[in-house]
C-alpha atoms as a printed R data frame, in Angstrom:
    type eleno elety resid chain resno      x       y       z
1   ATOM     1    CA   UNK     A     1 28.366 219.696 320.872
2   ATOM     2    CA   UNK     A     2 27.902 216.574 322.552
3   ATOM     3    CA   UNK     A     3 29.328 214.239 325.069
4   ATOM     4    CA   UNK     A     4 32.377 212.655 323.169
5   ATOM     5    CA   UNK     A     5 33.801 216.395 323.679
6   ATOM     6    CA   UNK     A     6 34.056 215.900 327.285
7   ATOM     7    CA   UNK     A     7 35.234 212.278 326.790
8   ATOM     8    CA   UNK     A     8 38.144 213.283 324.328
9   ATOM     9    CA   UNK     A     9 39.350 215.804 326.786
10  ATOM    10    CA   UNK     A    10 39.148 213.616 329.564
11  ATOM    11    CA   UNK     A    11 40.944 211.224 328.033
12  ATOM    12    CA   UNK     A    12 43.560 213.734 326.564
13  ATOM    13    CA   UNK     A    13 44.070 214.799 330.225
14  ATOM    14    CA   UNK     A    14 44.924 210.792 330.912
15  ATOM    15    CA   UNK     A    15 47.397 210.801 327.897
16  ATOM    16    CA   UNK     A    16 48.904 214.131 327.952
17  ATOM    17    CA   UNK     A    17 51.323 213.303 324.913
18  ATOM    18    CA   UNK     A    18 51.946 214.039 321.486
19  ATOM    19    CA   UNK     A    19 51.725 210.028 319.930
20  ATOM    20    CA   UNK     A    20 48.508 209.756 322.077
21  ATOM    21    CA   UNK     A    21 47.084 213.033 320.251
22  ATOM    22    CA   UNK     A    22 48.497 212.180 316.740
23  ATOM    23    CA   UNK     A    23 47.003 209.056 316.808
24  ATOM    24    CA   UNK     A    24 43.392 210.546 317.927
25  ATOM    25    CA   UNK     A    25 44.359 213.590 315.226
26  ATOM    26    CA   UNK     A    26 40.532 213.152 313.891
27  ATOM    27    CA   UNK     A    27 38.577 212.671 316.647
28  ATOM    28    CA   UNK     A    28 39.813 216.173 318.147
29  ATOM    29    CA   UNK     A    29 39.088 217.515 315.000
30  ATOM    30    CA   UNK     A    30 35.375 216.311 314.451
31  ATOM    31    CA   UNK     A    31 34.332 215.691 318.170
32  ATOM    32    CA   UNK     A    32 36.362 219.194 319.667
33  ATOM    33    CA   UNK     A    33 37.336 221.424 316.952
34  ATOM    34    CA   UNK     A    34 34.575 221.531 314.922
35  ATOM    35    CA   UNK     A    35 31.821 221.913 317.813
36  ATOM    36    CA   UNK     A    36 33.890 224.716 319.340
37  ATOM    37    CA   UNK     A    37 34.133 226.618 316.284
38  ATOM    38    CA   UNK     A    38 30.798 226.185 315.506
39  ATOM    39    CA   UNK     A    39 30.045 227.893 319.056
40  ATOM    40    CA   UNK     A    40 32.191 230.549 318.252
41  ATOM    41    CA   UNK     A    41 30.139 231.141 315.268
42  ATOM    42    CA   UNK     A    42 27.103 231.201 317.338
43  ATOM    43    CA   UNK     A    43 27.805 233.161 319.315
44  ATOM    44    CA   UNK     A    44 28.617 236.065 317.185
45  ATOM    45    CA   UNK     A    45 25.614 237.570 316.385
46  ATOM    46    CA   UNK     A    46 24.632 238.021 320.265
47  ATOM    47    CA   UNK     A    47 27.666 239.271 321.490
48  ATOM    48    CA   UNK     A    48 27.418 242.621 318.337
49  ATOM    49    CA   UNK     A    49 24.371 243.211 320.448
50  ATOM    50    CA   UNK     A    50 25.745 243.472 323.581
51  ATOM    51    CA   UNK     A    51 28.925 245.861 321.850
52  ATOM    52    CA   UNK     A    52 29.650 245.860 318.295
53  ATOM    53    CA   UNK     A    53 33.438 246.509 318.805
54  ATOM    54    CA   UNK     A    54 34.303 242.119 319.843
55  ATOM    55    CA   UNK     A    55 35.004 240.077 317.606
56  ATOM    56    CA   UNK     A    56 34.016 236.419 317.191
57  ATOM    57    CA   UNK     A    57 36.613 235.138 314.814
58  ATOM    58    CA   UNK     A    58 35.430 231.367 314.222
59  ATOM    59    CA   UNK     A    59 39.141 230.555 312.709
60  ATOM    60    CA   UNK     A    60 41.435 227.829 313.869
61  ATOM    61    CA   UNK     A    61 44.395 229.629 314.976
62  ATOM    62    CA   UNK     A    62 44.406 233.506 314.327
63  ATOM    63    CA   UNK     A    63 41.207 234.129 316.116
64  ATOM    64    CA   UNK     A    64 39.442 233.763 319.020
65  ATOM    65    CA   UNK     A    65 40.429 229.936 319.620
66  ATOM    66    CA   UNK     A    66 43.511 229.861 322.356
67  ATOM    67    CA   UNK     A    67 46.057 227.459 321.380
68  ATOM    68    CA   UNK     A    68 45.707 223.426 322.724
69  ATOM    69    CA   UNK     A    69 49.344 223.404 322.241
70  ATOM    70    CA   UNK     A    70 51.263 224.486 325.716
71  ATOM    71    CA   UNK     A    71 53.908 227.143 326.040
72  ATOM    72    CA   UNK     A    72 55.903 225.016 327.505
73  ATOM    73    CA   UNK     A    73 59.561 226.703 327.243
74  ATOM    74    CA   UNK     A    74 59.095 228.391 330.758
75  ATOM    75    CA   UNK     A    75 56.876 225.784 332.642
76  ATOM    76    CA   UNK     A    76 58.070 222.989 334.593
77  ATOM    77    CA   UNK     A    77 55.027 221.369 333.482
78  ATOM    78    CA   UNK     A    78 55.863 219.679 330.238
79  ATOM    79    CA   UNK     A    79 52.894 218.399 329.039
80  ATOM    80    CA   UNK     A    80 52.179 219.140 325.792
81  ATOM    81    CA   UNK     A    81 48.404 220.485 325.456
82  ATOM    82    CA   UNK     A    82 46.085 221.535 327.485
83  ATOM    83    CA   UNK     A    83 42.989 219.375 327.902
84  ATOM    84    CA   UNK     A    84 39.993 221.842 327.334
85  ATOM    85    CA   UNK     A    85 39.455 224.246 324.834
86  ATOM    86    CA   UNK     A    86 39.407 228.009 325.045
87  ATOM    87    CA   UNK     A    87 38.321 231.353 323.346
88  ATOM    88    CA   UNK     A    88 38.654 234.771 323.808
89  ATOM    89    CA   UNK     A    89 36.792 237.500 322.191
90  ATOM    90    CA   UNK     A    90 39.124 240.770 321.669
91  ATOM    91    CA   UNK     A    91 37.890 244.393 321.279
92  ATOM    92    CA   UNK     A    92 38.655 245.469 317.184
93  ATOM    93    CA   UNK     A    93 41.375 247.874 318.792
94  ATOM    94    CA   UNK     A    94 42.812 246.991 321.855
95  ATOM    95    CA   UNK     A    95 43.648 243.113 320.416
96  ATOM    96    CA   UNK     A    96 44.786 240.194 323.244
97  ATOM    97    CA   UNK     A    97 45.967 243.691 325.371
98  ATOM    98    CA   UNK     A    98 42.734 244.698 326.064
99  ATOM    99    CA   UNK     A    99 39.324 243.840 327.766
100 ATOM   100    CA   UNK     A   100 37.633 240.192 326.247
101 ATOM   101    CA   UNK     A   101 34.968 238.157 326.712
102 ATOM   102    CA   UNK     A   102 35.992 234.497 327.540
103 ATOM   103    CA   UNK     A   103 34.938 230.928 327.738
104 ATOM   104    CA   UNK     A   104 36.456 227.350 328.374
105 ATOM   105    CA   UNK     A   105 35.264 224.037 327.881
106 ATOM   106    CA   UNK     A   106 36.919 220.760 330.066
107 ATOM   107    CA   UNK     A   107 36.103 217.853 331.694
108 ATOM   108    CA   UNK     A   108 36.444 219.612 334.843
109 ATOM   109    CA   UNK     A   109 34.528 222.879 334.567
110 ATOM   110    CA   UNK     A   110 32.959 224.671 332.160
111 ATOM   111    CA   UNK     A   111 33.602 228.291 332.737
112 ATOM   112    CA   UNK     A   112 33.578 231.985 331.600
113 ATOM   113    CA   UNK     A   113 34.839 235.541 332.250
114 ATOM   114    CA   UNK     A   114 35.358 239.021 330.813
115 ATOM   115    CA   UNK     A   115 37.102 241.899 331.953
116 ATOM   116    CA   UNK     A   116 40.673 242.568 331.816
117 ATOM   117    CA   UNK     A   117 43.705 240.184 333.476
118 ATOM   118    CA   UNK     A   118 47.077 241.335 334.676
119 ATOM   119    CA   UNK     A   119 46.315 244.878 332.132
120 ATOM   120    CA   UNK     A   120 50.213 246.146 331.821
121 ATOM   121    CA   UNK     A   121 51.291 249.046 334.221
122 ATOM   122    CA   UNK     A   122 49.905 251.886 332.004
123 ATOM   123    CA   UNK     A   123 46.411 250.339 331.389
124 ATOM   124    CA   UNK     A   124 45.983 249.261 335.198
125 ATOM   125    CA   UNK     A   125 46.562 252.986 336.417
126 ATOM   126    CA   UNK     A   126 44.368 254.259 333.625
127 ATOM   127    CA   UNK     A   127 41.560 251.903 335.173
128 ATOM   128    CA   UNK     A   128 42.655 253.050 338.707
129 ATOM   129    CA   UNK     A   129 42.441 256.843 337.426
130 ATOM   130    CA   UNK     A   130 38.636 256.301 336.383
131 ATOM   131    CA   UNK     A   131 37.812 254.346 339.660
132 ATOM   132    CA   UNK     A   132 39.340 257.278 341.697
133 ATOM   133    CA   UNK     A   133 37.763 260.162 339.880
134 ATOM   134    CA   UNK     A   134 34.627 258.191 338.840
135 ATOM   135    CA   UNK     A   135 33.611 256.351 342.394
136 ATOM   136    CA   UNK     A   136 29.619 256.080 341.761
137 ATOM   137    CA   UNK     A   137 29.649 254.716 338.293
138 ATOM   138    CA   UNK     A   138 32.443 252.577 339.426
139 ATOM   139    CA   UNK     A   139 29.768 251.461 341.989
140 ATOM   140    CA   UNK     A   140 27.407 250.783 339.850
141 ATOM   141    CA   UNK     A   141 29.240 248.063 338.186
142 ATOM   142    CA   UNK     A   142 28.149 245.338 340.900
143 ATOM   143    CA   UNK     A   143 24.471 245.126 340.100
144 ATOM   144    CA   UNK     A   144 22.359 242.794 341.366
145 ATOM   145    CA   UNK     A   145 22.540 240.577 337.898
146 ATOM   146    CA   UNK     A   146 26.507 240.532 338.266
147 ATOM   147    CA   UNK     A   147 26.641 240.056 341.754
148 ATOM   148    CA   UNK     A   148 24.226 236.948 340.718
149 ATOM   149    CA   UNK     A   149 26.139 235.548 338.019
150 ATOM   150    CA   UNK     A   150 30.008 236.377 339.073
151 ATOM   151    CA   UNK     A   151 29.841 236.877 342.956
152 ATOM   152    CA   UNK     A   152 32.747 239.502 343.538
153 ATOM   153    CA   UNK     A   153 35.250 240.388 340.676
154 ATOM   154    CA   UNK     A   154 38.255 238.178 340.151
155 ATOM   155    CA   UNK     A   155 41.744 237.870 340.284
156 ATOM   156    CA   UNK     A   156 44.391 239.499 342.226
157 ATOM   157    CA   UNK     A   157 45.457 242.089 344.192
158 ATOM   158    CA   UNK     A   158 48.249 243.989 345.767
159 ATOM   159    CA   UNK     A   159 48.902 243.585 349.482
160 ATOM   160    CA   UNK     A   160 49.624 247.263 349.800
161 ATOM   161    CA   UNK     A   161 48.192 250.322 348.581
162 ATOM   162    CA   UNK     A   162 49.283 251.564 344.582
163 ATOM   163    CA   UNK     A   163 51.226 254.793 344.826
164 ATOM   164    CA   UNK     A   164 49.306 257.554 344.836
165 ATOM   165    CA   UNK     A   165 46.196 256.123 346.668
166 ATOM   166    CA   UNK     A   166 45.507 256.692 350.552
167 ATOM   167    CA   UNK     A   167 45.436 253.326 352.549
168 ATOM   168    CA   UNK     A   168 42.199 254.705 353.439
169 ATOM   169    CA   UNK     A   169 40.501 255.421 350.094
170 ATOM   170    CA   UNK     A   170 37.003 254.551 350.588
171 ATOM   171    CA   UNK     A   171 37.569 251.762 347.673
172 ATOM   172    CA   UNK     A   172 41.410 251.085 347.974
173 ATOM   173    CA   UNK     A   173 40.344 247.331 348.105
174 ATOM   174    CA   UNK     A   174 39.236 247.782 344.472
175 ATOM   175    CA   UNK     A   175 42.064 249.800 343.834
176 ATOM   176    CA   UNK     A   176 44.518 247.707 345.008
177 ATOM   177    CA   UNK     A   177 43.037 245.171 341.764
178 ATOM   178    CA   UNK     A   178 45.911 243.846 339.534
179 ATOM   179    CA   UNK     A   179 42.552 241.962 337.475
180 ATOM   180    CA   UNK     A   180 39.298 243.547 336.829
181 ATOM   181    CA   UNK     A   181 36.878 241.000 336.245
182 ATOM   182    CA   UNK     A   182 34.067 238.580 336.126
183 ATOM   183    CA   UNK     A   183 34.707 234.563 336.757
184 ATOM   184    CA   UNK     A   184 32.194 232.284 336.540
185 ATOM   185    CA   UNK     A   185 32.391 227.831 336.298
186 ATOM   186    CA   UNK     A   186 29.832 225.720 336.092
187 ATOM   187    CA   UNK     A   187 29.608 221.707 335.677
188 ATOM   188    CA   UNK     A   188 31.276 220.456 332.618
189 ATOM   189    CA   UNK     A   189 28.389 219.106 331.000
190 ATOM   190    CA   UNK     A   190 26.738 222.692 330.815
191 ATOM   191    CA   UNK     A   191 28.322 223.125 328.126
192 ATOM   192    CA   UNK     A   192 26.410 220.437 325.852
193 ATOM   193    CA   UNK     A   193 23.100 221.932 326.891
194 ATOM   194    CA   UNK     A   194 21.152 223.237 323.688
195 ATOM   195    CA   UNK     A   195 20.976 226.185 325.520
196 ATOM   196    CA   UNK     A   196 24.459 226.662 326.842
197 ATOM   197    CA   UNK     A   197 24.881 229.701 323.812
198 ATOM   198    CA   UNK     A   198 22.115 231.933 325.339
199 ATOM   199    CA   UNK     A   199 23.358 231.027 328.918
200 ATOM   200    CA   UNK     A   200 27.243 232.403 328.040
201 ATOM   201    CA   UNK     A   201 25.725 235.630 326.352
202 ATOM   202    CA   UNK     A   202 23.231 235.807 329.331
203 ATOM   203    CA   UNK     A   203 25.962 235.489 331.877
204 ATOM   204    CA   UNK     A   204 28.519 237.937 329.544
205 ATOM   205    CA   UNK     A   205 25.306 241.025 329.501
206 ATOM   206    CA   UNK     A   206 25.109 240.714 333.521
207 ATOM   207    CA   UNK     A   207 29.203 242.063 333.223
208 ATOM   208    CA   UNK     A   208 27.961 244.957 330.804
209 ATOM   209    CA   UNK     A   209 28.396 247.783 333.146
210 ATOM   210    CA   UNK     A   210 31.982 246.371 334.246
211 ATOM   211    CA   UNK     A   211 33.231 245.860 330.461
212 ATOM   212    CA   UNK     A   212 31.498 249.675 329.524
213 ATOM   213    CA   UNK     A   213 33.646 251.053 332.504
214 ATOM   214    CA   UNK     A   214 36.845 249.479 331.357
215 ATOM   215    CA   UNK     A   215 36.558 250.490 328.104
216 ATOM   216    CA   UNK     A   216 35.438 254.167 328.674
217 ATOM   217    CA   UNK     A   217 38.758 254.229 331.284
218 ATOM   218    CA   UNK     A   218 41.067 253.173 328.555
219 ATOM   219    CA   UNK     A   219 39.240 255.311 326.126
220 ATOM   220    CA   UNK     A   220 37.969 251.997 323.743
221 ATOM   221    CA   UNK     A   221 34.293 252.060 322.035
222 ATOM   222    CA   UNK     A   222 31.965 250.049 323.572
């Protein structure tokens, strides 16, 4: 992976349009495809070891690449792609409903995550459930390695209480959690460090304990 990744992508952010991207067809494909399926495949053996049950599926669409192509159809944003690229790695089971490990790639920031975002209604009280009845493991999530890499966990949160939880539940800020999970950017060019594959999987084992306790609440292997 080298720098003409972050160039293309800059430049694609510039020229947000479909001639601009047909005509540089095969430089996305040999300067930002290629490299970012190529991390995909790299990282695959590390992340087994941190849980067997993710998959790294180094495929162009049907696997763990996200789409360049915009949904556009609801957005009033009607730019065509988005200019970084993105993958997520879904548990064997749950598929793009459950918890993933996640990176992106732009000429902006370089970033990663895992957890769970905006779970549907059933999930999200089953995660709720296990923080209620399972408060010190729940704790235990935030250790000092997570705290290091992610600062506090992500997303967003209600502005009131969910049913069924006191407004003085010793962790009704935690309960109050639409998102459960770890955010991390760094500079862009992190991500053509020779390195940068040890420091995602680094990063991803310092969220074990939270991706263990989602997984146990929704009754997935880990």
């Amino acid at each position: 992976m080298g720098p003409e990744m972050l160039q293309f992508l800059a430049e694609l952010a510039m020229h947000n349009d479909r001639d601009w991207f047909k005509t540089h067809k095969q430089r996305f494909e040999t300067q930002v495809m290629e490299p970012t399926l190529a991390l995909v495949s790299g990282l695959a053996p590390g992340l087994a070891k941190l849980s067997p049950h993710f998959q790294a599926v180094p495929k162009r669409s049907g696997g763990s690449l996200l789409r360049i192509h915009r949904d556009v159809r609801f957005s009033k944003d009607k730019t065509p792609y988005n200019p970084y690229m993105r993958a997520r790695f879904f548990h064997a089971r749950a598929g793009k409903d459950g918890p993933c490990y996640y990176f992106h790639i732009g000429p902006e920031k370089t970033g990663i995550a895992l957890g769970i975002w905006h779970p549907e209604s059933k999930k999200l009280a089953r995660i709720r459930a296990a923080i209620d009845k399972r408060p010190k493991d729940w704790k235990k999530v935030r250790t000092a390695a997570f705290k290091k890499t992610f600062g506090e966990l992500g997303g967003e949160s209600l502005k009131r209480p969910p049913k069924g939880y006191a407004a003085d539940h010793p962790l009704i800020e935690d309960l109050k959690r639409k998102d459960f999970a770890g955010l991390a950017e760094w500079e862009p060019e992190a991500a053509l460090a020779k390195d940068f594959p040890k420091k995602v999987l680094r990063a991803w084992k310092a969220g074990t304990g939270l991706m263990r306790f989602v997984c146990e609440a929704l009754e997935l292997e880990f």
